[in-house]
C-alpha positions as CSV (number, residue, x, y, z in Angstrom):
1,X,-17.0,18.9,-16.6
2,X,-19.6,20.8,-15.1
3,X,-19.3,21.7,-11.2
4,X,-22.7,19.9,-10.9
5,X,-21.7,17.3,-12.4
6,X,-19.3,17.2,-10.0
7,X,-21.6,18.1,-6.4
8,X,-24.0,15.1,-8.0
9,X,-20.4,12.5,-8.2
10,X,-19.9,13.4,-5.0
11,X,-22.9,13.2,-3.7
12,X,-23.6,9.9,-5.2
13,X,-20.2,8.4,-3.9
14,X,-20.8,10.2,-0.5
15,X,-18.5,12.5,1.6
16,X,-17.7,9.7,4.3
17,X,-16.5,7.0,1.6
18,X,-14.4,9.8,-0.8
19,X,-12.3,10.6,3.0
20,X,-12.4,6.3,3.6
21,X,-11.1,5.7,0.1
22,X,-8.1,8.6,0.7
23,X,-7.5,7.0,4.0
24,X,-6.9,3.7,2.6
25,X,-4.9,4.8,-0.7
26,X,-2.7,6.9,1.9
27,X,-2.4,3.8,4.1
28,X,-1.3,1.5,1.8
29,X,1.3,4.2,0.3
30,X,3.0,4.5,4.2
31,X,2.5,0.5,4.3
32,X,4.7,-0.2,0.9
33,X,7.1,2.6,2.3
34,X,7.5,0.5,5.6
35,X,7.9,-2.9,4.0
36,X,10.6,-0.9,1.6
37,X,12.7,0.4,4.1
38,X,11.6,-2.9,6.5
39,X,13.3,-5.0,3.3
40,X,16.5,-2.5,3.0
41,X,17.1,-3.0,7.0
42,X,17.0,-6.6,6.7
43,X,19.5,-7.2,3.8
44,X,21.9,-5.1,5.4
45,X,21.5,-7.3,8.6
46,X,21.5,-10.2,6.0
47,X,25.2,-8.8,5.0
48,X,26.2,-8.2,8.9
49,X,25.1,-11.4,10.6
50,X,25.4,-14.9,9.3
51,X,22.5,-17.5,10.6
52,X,21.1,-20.6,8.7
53,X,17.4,-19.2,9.3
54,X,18.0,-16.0,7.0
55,X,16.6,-17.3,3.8
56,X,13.4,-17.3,6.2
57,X,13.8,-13.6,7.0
58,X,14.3,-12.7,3.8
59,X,11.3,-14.8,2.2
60,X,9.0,-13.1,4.7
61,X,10.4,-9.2,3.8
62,X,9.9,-10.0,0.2
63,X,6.3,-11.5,1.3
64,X,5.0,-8.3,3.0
65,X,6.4,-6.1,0.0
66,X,4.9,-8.2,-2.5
67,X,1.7,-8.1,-0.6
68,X,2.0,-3.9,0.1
69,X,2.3,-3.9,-3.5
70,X,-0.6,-5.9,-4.5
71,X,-3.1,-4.5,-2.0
72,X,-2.3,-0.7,-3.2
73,X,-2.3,-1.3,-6.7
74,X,-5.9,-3.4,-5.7
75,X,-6.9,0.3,-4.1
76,X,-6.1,2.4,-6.4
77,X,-7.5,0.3,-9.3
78,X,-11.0,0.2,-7.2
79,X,-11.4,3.9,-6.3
80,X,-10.5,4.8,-10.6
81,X,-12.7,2.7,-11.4
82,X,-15.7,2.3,-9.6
């Protein structure tokens, strides 16, 4: 590939959107992080404290990680392949 090839991609896509678009992708990385270690901290209090609402506790952890999980692979797919 040619470096104007590259300067015209660029200047096509626009600076502001390629530092949006590697804002987002790094956002949703930390998020599915979060909801990782959020879902590790919540089994273990799973294991340490018995309750008759923690089937509720656990549905929502394995909610938000499902949902971290769908909205980066969502963001990556868009910025490969726009």
């Amino acid at each position: 590939m040619d470096i104007s090839n590259i300067f015209s991609t660029i200047g096509g896509i626009g600076i502001k959107n390629i530092f949006f678009m590697l804002f987002t992708i790094l956002f949703a990385i930390f998020y599915f992080f979060y909801a990782l270690v959020i879902s590790k901290q919540v089994k273990v209090m799973d294991k340490a404290l018995q309750d008759k609402y923690n089937w509720l506790i656990l549905f929502i952890t394995s909610f938000q990680v499902t949902v971290s999980l769908i909205l980066l692979i969502i963001l990556i797919l868009t910025i490969f392949f726009i």
